[in-house]
C-alpha positions in Angstrom: 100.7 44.9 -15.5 98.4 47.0 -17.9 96.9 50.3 -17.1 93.7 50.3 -14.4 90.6 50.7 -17.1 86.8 50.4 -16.6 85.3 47.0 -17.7 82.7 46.6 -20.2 78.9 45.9 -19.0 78.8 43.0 -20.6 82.0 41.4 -18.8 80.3 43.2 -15.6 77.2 41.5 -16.1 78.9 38.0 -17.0 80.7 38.3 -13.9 77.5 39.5 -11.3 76.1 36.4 -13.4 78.5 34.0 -11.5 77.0 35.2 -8.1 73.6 35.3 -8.9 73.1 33.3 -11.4 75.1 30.2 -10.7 72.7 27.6 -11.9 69.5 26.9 -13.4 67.7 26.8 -10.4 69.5 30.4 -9.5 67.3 32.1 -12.4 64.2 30.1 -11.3 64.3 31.4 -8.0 64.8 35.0 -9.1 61.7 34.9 -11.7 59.4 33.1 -9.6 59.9 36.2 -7.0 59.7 38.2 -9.9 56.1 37.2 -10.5 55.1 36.9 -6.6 56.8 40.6 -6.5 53.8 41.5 -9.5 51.2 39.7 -7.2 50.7 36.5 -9.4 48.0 34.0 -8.4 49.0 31.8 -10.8 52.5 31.0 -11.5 53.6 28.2 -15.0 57.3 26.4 -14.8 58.3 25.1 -17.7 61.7 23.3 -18.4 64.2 21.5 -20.8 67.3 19.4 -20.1 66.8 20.2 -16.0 66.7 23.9 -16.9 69.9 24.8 -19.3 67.8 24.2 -22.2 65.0 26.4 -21.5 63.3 28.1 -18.4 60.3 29.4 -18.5 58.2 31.4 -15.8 54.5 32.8 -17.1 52.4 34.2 -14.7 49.4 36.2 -14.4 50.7 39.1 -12.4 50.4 42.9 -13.1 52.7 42.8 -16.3 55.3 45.2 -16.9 54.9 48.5 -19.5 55.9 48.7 -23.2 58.4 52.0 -22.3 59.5 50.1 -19.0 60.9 46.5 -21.0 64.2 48.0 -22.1 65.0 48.8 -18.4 64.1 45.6 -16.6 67.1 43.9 -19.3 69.5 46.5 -17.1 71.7 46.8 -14.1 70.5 48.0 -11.2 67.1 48.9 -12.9 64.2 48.4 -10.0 60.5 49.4 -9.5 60.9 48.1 -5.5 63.5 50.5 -4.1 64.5 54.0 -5.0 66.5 55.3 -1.6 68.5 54.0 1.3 65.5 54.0 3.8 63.4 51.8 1.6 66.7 49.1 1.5 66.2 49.5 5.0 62.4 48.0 5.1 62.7 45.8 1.6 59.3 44.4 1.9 59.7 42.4 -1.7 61.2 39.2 -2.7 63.8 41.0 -5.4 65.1 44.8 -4.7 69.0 44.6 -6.5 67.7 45.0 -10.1 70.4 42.4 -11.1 69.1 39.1 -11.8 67.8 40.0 -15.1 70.4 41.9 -16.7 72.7 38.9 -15.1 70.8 36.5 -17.1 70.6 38.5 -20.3 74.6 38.3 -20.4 74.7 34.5 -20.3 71.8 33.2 -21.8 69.0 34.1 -24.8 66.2 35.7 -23.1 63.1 36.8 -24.2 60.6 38.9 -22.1 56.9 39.5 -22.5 54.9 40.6 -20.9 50.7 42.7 -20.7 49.7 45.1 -18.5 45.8 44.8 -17.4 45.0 48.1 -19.7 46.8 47.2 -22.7 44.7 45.5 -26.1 48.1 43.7 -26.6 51.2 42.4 -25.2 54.9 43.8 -26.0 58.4 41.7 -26.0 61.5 42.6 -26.1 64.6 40.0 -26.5 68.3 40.2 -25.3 71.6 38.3 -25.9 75.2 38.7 -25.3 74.8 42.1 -24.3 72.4 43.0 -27.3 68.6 44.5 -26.7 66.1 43.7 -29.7 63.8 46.2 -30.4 60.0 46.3 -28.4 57.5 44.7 -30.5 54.1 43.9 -30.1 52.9 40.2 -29.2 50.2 37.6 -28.2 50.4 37.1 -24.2 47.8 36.8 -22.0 47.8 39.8 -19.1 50.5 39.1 -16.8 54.6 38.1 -17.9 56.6 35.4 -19.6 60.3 35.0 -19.0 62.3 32.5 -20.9 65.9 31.7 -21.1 67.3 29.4 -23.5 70.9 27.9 -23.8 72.2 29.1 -20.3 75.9 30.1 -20.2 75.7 29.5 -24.1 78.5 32.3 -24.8 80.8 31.2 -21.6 81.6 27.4 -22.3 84.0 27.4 -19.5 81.4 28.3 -16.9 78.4 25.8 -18.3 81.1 22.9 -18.1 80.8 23.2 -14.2 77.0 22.1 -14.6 76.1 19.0 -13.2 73.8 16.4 -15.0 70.4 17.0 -16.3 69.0 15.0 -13.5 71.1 17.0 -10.8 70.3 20.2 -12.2 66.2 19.5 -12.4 66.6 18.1 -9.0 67.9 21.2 -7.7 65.3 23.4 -9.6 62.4 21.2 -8.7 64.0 22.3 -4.6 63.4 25.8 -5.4 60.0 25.3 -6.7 58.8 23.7 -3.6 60.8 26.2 -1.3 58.7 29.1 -3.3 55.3 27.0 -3.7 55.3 26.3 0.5 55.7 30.2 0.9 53.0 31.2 -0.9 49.9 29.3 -0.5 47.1 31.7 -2.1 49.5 31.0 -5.5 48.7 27.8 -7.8 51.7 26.8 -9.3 52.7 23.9 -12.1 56.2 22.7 -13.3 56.9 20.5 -16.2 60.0 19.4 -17.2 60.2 18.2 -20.9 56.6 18.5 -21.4 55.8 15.7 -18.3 53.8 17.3 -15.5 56.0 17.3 -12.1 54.0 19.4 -10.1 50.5 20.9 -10.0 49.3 23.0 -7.1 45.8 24.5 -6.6 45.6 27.6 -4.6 44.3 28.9 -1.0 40.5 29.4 -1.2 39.8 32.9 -2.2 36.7 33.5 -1.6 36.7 36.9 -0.9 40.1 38.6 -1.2 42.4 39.9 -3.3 46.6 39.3 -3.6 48.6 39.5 -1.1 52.0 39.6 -0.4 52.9 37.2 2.6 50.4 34.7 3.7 50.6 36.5 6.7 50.0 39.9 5.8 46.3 39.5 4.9 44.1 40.1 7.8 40.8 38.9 6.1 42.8 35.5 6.1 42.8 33.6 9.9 45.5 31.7 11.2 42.8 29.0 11.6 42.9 29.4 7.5 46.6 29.6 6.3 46.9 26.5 9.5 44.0 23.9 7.3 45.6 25.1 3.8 49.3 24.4 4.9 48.5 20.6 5.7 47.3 20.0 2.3 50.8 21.7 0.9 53.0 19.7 2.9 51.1 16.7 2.0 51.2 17.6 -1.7 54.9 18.7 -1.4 56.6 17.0 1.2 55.0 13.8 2.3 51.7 13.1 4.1 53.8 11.5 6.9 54.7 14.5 7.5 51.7 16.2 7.2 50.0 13.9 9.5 53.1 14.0 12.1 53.2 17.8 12.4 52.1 19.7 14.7 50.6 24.1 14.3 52.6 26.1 15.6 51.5 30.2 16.3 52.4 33.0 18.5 53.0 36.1 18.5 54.4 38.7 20.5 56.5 42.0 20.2 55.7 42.4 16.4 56.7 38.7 15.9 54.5 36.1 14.4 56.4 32.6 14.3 53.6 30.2 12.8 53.3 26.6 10.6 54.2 23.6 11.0 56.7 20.8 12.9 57.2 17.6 13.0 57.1 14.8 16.3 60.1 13.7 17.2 58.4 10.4 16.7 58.9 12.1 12.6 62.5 12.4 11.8 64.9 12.7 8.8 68.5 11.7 8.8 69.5 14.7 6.8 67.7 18.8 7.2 66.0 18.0 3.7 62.6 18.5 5.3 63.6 21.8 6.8 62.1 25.5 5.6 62.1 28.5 7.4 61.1 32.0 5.8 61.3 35.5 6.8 58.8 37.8 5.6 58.1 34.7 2.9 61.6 34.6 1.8 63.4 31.3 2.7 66.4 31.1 4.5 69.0 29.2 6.1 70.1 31.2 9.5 72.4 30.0 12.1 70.9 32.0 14.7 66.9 29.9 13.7 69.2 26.6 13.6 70.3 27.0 16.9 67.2 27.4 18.5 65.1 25.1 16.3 68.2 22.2 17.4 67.8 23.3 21.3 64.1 22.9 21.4 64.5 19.5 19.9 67.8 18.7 22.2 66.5 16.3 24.5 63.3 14.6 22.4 65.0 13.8 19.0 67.1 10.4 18.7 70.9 10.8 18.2 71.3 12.4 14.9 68.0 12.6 13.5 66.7 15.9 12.3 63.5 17.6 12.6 61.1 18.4 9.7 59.2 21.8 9.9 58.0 24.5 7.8 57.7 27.7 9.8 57.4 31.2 8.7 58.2 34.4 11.0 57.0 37.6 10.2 58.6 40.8 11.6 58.4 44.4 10.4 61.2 44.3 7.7 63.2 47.1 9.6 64.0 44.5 12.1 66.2 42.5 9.4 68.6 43.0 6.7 68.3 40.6 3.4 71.1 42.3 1.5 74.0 40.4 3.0 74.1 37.8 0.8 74.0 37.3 -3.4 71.4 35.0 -3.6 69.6 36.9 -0.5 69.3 33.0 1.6 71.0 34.7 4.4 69.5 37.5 6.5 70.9 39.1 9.5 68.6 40.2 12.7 68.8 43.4 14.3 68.1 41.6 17.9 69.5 38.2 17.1 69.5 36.8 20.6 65.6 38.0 21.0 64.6 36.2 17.7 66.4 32.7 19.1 64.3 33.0 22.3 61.3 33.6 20.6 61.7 30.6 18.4 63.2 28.4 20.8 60.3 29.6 23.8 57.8 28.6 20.5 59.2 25.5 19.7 59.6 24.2 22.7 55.8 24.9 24.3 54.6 23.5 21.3 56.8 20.4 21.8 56.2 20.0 25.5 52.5 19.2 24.9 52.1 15.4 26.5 51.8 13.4 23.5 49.1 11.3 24.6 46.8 14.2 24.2 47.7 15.6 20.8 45.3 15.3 18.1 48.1 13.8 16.5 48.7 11.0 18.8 47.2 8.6 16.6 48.8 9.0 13.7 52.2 8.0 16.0 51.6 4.0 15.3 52.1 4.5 11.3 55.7 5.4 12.1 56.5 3.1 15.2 54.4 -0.1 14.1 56.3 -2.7 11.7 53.6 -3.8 9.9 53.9 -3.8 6.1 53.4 -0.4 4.4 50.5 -2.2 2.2 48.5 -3.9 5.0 48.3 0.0 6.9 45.5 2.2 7.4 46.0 5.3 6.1 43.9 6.6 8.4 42.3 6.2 12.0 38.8 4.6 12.2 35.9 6.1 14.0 36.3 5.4 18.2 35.2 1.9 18.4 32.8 1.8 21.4 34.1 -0.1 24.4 32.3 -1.9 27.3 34.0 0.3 29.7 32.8 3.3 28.2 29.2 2.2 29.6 30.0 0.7 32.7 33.3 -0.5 34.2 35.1 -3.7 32.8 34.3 -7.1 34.9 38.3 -7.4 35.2 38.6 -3.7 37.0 35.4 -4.5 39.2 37.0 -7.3 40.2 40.1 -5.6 40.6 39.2 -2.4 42.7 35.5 -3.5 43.6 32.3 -1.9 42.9 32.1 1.4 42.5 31.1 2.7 45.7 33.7 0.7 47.2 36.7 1.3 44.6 37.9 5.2 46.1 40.3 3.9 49.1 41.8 1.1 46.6 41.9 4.1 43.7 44.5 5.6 46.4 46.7 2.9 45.8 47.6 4.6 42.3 49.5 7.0 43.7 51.6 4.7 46.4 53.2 2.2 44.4 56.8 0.6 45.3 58.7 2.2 42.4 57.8 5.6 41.9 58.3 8.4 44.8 56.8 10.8 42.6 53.5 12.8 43.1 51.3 13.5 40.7 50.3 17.1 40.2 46.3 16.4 40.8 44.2 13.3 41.4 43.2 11.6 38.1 39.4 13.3 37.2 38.5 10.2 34.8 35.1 9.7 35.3 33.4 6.4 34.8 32.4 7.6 31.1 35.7 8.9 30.2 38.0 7.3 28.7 42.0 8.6 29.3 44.0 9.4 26.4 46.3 6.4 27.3 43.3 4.0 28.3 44.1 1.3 30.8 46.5 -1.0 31.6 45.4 -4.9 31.1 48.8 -6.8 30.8 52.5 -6.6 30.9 54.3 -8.5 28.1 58.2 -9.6 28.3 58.8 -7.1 31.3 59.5 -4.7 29.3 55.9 -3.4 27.8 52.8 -2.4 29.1 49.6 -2.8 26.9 46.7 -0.6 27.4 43.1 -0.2 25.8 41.6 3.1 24.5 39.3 4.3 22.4 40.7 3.6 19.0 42.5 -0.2 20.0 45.8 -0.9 21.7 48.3 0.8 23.6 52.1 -0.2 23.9 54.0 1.5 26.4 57.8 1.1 26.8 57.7 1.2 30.6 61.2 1.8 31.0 61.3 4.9 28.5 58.4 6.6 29.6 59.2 6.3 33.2 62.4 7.9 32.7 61.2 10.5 30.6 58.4 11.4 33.3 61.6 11.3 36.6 63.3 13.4 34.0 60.7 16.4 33.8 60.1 16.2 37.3 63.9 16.5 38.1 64.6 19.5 35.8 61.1 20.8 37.2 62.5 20.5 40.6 65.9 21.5 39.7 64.8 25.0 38.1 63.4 25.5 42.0 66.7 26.1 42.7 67.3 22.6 44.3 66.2 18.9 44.4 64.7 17.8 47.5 66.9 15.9 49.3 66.4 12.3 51.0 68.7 11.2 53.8 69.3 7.5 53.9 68.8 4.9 57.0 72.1 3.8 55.8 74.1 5.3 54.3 75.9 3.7 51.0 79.1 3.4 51.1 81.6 2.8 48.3 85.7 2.8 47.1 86.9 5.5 45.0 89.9 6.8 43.7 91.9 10.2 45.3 90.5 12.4 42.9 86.9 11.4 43.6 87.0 12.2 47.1 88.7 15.5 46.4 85.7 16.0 43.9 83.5 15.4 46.5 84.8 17.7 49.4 85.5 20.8 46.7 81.9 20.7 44.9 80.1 19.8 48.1 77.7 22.9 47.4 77.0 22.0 43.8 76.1 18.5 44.3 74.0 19.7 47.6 72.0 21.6 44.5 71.5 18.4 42.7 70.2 16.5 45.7 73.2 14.7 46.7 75.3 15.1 50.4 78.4 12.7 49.9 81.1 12.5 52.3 84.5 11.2 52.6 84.5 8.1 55.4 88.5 7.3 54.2 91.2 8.2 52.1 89.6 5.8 49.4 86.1 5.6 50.7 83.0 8.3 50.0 79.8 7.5 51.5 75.7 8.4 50.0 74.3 9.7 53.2 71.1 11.9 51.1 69.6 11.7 47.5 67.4 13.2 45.7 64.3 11.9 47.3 63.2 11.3 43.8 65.4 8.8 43.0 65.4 5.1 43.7 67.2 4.5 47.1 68.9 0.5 45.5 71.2 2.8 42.6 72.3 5.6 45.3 75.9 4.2 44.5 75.6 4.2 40.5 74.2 7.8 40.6 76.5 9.0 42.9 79.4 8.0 40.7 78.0 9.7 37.7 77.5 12.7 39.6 81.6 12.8 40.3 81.7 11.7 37.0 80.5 14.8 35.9 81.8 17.1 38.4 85.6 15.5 37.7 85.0 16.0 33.7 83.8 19.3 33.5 83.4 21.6 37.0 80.4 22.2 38.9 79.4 25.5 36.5 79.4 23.4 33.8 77.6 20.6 35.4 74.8 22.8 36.7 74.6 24.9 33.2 75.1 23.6 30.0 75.1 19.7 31.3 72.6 20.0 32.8 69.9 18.0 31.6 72.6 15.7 30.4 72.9 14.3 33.8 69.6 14.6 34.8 68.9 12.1 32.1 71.3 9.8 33.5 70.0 10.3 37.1 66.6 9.6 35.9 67.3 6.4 33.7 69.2 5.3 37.1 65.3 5.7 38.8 63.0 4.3 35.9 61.6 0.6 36.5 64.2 -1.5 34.9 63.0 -4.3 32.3 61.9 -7.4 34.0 60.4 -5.0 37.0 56.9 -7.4 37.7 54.1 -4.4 37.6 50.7 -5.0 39.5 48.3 -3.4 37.4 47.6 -0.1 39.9 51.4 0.9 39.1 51.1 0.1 35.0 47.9 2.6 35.5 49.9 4.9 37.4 52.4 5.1 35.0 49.7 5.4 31.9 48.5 8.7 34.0 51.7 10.2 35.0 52.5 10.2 31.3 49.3 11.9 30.5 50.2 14.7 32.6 54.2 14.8 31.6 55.7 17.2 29.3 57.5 15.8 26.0 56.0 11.8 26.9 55.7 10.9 23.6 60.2 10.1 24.0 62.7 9.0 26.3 65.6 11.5 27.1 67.2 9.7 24.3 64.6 10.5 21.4 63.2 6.9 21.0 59.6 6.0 21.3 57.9 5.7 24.8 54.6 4.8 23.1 52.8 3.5 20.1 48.7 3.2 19.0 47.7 0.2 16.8 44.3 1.1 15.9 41.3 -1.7 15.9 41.6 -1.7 12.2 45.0 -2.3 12.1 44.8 -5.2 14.0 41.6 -6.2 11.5 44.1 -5.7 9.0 46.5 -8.5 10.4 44.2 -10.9 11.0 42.5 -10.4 7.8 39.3 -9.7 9.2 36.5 -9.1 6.6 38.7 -10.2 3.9 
């Protein structure tokens, strides 16, 4: 073994350069915060062969001085940080003073750059551990960086590259990761001189750079929240745009704000997912965690939700230097940072569908109809006859208006449904509900409605359950379900184990609405249920209550499973498919979803509704053609 001895900078360099700098889109990432760092408004991407060819960066930021060049080519050479207390607050994309110098050691790199007072730029050029000289050149104000022939002097480590294609793909990521942080930037890439990307700025009316999009005060929320639409659309899809929902509070310092997606807008993979801290993106078990709770019980299977959200916190509160590439961050108060998204999130979510601006927009992901025969957007309200007076078929139905109050009753008192509604529907004769109203039932499954902008479908099934649902878990969080004690009680045969179930977790299941007895050695009987519940399934739900209880102990049960079987109790309660509806109970069902949390799915995550607009339907029948 040969004597301990201090490496050379270049060999240091080379090897910081495999952390940092492990791909093209590595360097991109660290220039573009380069330039935000310099307060660029307008940031230029130019590449060859995905990147390992040539990267470019030019922006129009605040330039860099002739004296200064030399040092921004070295290790550990900043203008952001000078002592341990500013680490402690970094405020700024790039602190380390490393990517730079990293990049000089594998690559040819050439860096100019004009500061607003100069007549003139200055460049300077590095490669394999060499500096040229400073010398004067043409540059607009602001900086160029370009690196040509990455890992060029360490063949071993370029081999590891993937294909041109994966390597672009993976830069153009990175791009749109920095381009949806920073909307008051206009950014361009082109990749072998073909335009990719071209994005204007935020109006700037009246204000200067800024660092976050937060962190201007002349900018509103009601601002940043009509510009980010337009990004997403441009960047991600305008399904997305059009399926997301704002999302803004604050509290405590914390400002959690943009944009998520309906459940009713899902990906199978995260590709659709961006959170950034102080602008910086990361990825952040802690965020996952509560992003995937508030989403638990609305999102299908393994689908995955799409948002763009950005929280802002003073930078004390977290630490970016954990990680190389800085995409990890770690939270002084992690558990009050998963509240506040999760408590966010899930307000934001809880909205009933039927009355979100973006309730619409749910039938161009739900309807099958040809992607080329759809609207791209909702018509104006089409006006209907009930909107002036009420429709022949509801006169008939409930009588004339001073007559119809005492049958309007009947809404509330149908056959399947033992829930209450909060208030009394206020629809006046000129309003029109979200949901509209009920004129048929097709296959005993559906329920189709009119509104204002065409037809309704309603999965009756679905959103009943999802409506017992909320009402259990609303009931439930009162400490205990009401309970119901039958005529009769139900009777049924079990094994040893369920009637020893039943007599220990007595208690637990008296929480859940449930008082279930032994009558024999192999015989437990319902005598109460939650009086929620449909009386006819008292045996089914019972057995998925000792289900439960068997599998995983009434702390568990009445914790973490929770609303696991409260779904199940409530799917036991829905109408069932088949169920013959009078038209009172499809309207009470139309209302109670109007009122109900999260309507817009099932417990499952599927659909409980779609819209097919009036030109939609013109569409399919060709009308006008």
């Amino acid at each position: 073994m040969s004597a301990i001895q201090l490496l050379p900078d270049l060999l240091i360099n080379q090897i910081a350069a495999g952390e940092v700098i492990e791909r093209p889109a590595a360097a991109l990432k660290e220039m573009l915060e380069n330039s935000l760092d310099a307060g660029a408004t307008e940031i230029i991407v130019q590449l060859e062969g995905g990147g390992v060819k040539l990267l470019r960066v030019r922006d129009n930021g605040s330039g860099i001085a002739p004296n200064e060049l030399p040092f921004a080519l070295m290790r550990h050479a900043t203008s952001k940080i000078a002592s341990l207390a500013d680490l402690q607050r970094v405020a700024s994309m790039g602190f380390r003073g490393e990517a730079l110098a990293s990049m000089a050691a594998v690559a040819q790199v050439t860096l100019t750059s004009r500061k607003t007072e100069s007549s003139h730029a200055w460049q300077i050029q590095s490669g394999d551990g060499t500096q040229s000289e400073v010398t004067p050149a043409a540059h607009a104000q602001g900086t160029s960086v370009e690196i040509r022939e990455l890992y060029f002097n360490t063949p071993a480590r370029r081999k590891f590259l993937k294909s041109e294609a994966t390597e672009l793909a993976y830069c153009e990521e990175t791009f749109k990761r920095i381009a949806l942080s920073r909307l008051d930037v206009a950014f361009s890439m082109q990749h072998n001189n073909r335009m990719m990307w071209q994005l204007p700025t935020l109006s700037r009316s009246s204000h200067a750079s800024f660092t976050s999009i937060s962190q201007l005060p002349e900018v509103s929320w009601e601002e940043k929240a009509d510009a980010l639409p337009k990004r997403i659309e441009a960047m991600l899809s305008k399904e997305f745009a059009q399926s997301a929902v704002p999302v803004s509070r604050k509290t405590a310092g914390l400002h959690l704000y943009g944009m998520a997606s309906l459940p009713a807008y899902s990906k199978a993979s995260r590709e659709a997912q961006y959170f950034f801290v102080n602008g910086r993106f990361i990825r952040d078990k802690i965020v996952a965690h509560a992003i995937r709770q508030a989403y638990q019980d609305i999102l299908h299977h393994q689908r995955h939700p799409a948002f763009v959200l950005f929280l802002d916190m003073p930078p004390e509160l977290v630490d970016v230097n954990v990680h190389p590439a800085k995409s990890e961050v770690r939270f002084r108060e992690s558990q009050a940072i998963h509240q506040f998204v999760f408590h966010t999130l899930q307000q934001v979510l809880s909205t009933p569908v039927a009355l979100t601006e973006n309730a619409s927009n749910l039938s161009e992901q739900l309807a099958q109809v040809p992607p080329a025969q759809r609207t791209t957007s909702i018509q104006q309200p089409m006006r209907l006859h009930m909107a002036s007076q009420p429709l022949a078929f509801y006169d008939a139905l409930f009588g004339k208006k001073e007559n119809r109050g005492k049958e309007e009753e009947k809404f509330n008192d149908v056959p399947f449904s033992n829930i209450q509604p909060h208030a009394q529907s206020s629809t006046s004769e000129t309003e029109i509900p979200p949901l509209g109203f009920a004129l048929a039932q097709l296959a005993g499954i559906y329920i189709l409605a009119q509104n204002v902008h065409g037809l309704v479908v309603v999965d009756m099934h679905a959103a009943h359950e999802r409506i017992v649902y909320e009402r259990l878990k609303a009931t439930f969080d009162g400490q205990q379900i009401p309970m119901q004690p039958l005529l009769i009680p139900v009777s049924f045969t079990v094994e040893a184990l369920d009637i020893a179930t039943a007599e220990e977790e007595h208690a637990a299941m008296a929480q859940l609405g449930f008082d279930i007895a032994p009558l024999s050695p192999t015989t437990l009987a319902v005598r109460a249920m939650p009086a929620m519940l449909k009386q006819t399934h008292a045996e089914a739900a019972a057995r998925d209550v000792l289900h439960e209880m068997r599998e995983y102990g009434a702390t568990r049960v009445l914790t973490e499973r929770r609303n696991e079987l409260l779904s199940t109790l409530a799917c036991h309660s829905a109408v069932r498919a088949n169920q013959i509806l009078s038209v009172p109970e499809m309207n009470n069902i139309l209302r109670e979803m109007e009122r109900t949390e999260r309507s817009g799915q099932c417990n499952h995550g599927r659909p409980t509704w779609f819209q097919m607009s009036i030109a939609e339907l013109d569409t399919l029948f060709m009308r006008g053609k």
